[in-house]
N, C-alpha and C positions, 0 to 999 in steps of 0.2 A: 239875933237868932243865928246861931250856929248847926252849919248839918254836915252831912259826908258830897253830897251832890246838887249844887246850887244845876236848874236846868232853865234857860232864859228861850220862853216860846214854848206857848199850848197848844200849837194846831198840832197836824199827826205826830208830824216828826217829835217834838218835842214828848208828847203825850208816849208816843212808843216811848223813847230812850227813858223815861219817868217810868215808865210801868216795867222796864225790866232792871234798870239801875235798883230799886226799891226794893228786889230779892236782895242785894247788895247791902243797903245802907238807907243811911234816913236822906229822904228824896225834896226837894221841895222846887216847883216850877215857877216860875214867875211870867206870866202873860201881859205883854202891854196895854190888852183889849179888854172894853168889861166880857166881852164872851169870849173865848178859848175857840178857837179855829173859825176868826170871822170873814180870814183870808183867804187863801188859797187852798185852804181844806174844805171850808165853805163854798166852796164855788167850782170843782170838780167835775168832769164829766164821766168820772163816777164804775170806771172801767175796768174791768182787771185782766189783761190779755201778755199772751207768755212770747208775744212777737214782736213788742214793742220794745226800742232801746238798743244799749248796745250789751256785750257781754257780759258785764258787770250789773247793769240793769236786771238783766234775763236771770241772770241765776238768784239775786235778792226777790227778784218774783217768784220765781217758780219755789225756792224757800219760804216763802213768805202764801204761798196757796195752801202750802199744807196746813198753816194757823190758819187760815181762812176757813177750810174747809172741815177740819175738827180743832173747832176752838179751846179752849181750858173752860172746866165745868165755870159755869157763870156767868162768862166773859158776856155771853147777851143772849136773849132771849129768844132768837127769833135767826136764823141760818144770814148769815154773812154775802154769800154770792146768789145770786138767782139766774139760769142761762139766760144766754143771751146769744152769744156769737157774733163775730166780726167778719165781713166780708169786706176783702181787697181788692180796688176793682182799678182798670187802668183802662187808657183810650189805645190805640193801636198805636203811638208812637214811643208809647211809656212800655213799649216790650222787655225793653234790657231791664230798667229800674224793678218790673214787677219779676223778673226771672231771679235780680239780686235779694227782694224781697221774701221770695219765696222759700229760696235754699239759706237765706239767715233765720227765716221762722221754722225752719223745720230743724236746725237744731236742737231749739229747746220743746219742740210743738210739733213732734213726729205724727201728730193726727192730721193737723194740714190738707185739705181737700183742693186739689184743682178744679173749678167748674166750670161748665162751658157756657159762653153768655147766655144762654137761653134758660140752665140750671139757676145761675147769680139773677134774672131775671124773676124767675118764679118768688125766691126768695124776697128779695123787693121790686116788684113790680111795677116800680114807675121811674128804673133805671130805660134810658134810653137806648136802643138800638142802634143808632147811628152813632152813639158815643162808646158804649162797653165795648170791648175789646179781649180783657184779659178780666181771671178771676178769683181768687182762692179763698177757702171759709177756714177759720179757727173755729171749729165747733164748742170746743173749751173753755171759749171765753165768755166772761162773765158780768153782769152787774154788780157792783159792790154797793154794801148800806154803809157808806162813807159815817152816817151819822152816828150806828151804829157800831162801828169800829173805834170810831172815837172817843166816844164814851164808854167804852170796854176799858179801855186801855187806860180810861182817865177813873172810871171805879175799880178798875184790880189797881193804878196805881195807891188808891185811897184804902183800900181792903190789907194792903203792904206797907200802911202805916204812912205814906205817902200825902201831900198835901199840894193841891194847886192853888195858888194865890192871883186874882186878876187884878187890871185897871197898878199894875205897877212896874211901868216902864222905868228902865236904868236913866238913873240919872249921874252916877258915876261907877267907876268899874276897874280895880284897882289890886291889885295883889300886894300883900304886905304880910310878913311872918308865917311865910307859908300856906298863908289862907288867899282866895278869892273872895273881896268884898265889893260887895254892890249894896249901891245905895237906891233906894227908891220912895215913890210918895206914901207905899205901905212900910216905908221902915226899912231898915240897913241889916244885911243876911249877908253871912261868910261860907266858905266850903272849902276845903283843899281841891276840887275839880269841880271845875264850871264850862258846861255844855252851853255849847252856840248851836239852839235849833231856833233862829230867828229870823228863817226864812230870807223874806226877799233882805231884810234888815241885816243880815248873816255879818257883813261886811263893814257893816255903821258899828255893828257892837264888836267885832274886834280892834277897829280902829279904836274905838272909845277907850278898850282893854291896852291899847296899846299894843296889839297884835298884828302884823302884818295880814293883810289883805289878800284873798284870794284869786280875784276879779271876777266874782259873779257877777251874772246879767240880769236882773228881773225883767221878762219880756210878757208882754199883753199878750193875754189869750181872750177873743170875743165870741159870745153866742148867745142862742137867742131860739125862743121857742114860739113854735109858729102850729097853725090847727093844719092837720092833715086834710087830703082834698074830699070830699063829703061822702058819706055812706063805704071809706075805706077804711078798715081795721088795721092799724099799723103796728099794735103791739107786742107781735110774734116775730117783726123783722129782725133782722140781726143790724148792727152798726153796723155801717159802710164807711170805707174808708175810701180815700184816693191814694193811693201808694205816691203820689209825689207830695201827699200834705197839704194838698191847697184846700182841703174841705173835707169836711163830714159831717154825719145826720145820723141820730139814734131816738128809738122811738123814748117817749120821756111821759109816764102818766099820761096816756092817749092823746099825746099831741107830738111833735119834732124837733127836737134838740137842732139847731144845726151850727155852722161856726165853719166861718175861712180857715181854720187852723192857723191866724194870725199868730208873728213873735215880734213886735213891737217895741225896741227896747226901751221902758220910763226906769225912771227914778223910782221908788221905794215908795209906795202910795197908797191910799183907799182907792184903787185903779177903778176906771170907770170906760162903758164902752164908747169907742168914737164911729161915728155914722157912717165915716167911707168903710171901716170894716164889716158893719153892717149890711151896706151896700153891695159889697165883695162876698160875703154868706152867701147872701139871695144870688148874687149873679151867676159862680161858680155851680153852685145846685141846680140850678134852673139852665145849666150850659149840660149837664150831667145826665139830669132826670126831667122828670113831664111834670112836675110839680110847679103849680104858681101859687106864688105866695103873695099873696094881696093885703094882709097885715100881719104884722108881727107885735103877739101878745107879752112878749116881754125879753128883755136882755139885758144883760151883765158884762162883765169880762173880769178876770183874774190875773191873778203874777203866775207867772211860772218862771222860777231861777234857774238859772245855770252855772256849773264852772263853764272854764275854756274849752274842756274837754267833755263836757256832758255826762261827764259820769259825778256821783255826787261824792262830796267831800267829807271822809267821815271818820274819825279817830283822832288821838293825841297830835298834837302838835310840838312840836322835840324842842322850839323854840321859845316855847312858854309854858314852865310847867301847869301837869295843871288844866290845860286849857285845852277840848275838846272840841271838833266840830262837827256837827251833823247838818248840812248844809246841800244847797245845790242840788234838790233832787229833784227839779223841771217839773215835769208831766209825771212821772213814776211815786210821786209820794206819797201816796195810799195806798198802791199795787207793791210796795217794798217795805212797807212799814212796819212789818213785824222784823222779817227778819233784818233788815236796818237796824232798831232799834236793839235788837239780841247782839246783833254784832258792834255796836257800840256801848251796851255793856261789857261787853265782854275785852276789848281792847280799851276801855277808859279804865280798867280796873288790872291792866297788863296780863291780861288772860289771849288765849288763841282764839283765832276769830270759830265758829260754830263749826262742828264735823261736816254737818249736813253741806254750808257752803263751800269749804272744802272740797269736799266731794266732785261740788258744783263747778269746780274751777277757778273758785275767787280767794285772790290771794288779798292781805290785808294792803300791801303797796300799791293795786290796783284805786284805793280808794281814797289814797292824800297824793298831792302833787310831790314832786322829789324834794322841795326844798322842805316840808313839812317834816319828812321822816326824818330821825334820825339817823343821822351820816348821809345826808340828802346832798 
């Protein structure tokens, strides 16, 4: 089966670069999973805040809120963000990091509220007083229906003629007469450009290609939802963060999301959580806030990838024609996934990256390593 754009990997990233590739040409993804995002899309904490990352992050989000917020008639049923808000909170020794914190978020997040421990108090109120310090609110920020975005993107891919194929993992991967051919246990498919959105795997399937390697990290992320303390309504809180990353907590369906904000580097895997970071959840929150957690009703952990540079990896590769990557995008690949995937149509087809981003400050060389570009 022959098409214009072979795309290997169904979780977002893929699922975007598939839904805007398909105004282009005939689309086809191949997922190595019987379900389409059973990874690291599945397992999200589900956030979309314009303070997160670095400045390549920041402006693929804030491009990527607009889709959010007025989606293409169709795309889903039901509004994409729901408020939320995130509160940065710091102990009194973490002054400096919360002051660099603050003047990075109001770049992009000129709304940015400083508050005074007693305000960040109200707010969640079983933040400690001998621990807050410092405090600022993103009021703008938001829940994302992760599920929901998902499946948008994977039915406007399918509405665009487009096709998602699962359970057919590469088993060979091979460029010949111009065409990209990949073999799998659904059958052998070619394309003149074949997109690498395969996550933590990003790097196994270029090698496979014969492509040099990036050095992504797939690093463990753990969490774990636990009942809030009794006859307290947590629903309205905003997420809290710790501006140094050692933890957070967001309310999750009347109970507590919480997570060391572990980065753990494994190998490529069905990751699964390990109990000292478990451990390190509870300790860290309970060093924070008045909350005891006496059982924990369930946990997980995820991949989150990165390059070297944490910004993620994404366009032509000069050294293989052909060959695309939408790679590396940690924590941010839900919150960037619109406009990520517009700007890799848009640069796999040798078009300019989006006005909008543009605008935003992001140039397309901000997004491949130098040896990637051409004349690199």
């Amino acid at each position: 089966m022959a098409v214009d754009f072979l795309v290997l990997g169904g979780g977002m990233a893929g699922a975007a670069a598939g839904y805007f590739l398909a105004e282009r040409g005939r689309v086809l993804i191949l997922e190595r999973e019987a379900i389409a995002g059973y990874h690291a899309t599945g397992r999200s904490a589900a956030l979309y805040t314009e303070t997160y990352g670095n400045a390549a992050i920041r402006a693929l989000t804030v491009a990527s809120g607009r889709f959010f917020r007025a989606p293409p008639s169709g795309f889903a049923e039901a509004p994409l963000l729901r408020p939320r808000g995130v509160l940065m909170v710091a102990p009194a020794g973490d002054a400096a990091r919360f002051e660099a914190a603050l003047a990075a978020g109001r770049r992009f997040a000129p709304g940015l509220r400083v508050l005074a421990p007693a305000e960040a108090r109200a707010l969640c109120p079983v933040l400690r007083e001998d621990w807050l310090a410092h405090a600022f609110l993103e009021p703008e920020a938001m829940d994302m229906d992760v599920h929901a975005i998902h499946q948008g993107f994977l039915r406007g891919l399918r509405a665009r003629g487009g096709t998602l194929l699962t359970q057919a993992a590469p088993r060979m991967i091979a460029r010949r007469d111009g065409l990209w051919q990949v073999e799998t246990a659904a059958g052998s498919f070619a394309a003149p450009v074949l997109v690498n959105a395969a996550g933590a795997w990003a790097d196994e399937v270029a090698a496979a290609a014969g492509v040099a390697t990036v050095g992504l990290r797939p690093l463990r992320r753990t969490a774990l939802i636990v009942a809030p303390p009794t006859g307290l309504a947590v629903d309205a809180w905003p997420m809290v963060v710790d501006v140094a990353e050692s933890f957070y907590l967001k309310p999750e369906s009347g109970r507590l999301l919480l997570s060391p904000a572990d980065e753990t580097p494994v190998p490529p895997q069905d990751v699964q959580p390990d109990e000292l970071d478990v451990a390190l959840a509870v300790e860290r929150v309970a060093a924070a806030t008045r909350l005891e957690i006496r059982r924990i009703e369930r946990k997980w952990a995820g991949l989150r990838t990165f390059a070297p540079d944490r910004t993620p990896v994404l366009g032509p590769d000069a050294s293989a024609p052909g060959f695309v990557w939408m790679a590396g995008q940690g924590g941010y690949g839900i919150q960037t996934a619109p406009a990520a995937g517009a700007a890799l149509a848009a640069l796999a087809t040798g078009e300019a990256l989006p006005a909008e981003l543009a605008a935003l400050g992001l140039a397309a060389a901000q997004l491949l390593p130098d040896r990637l570009r051409a004349g690199g």
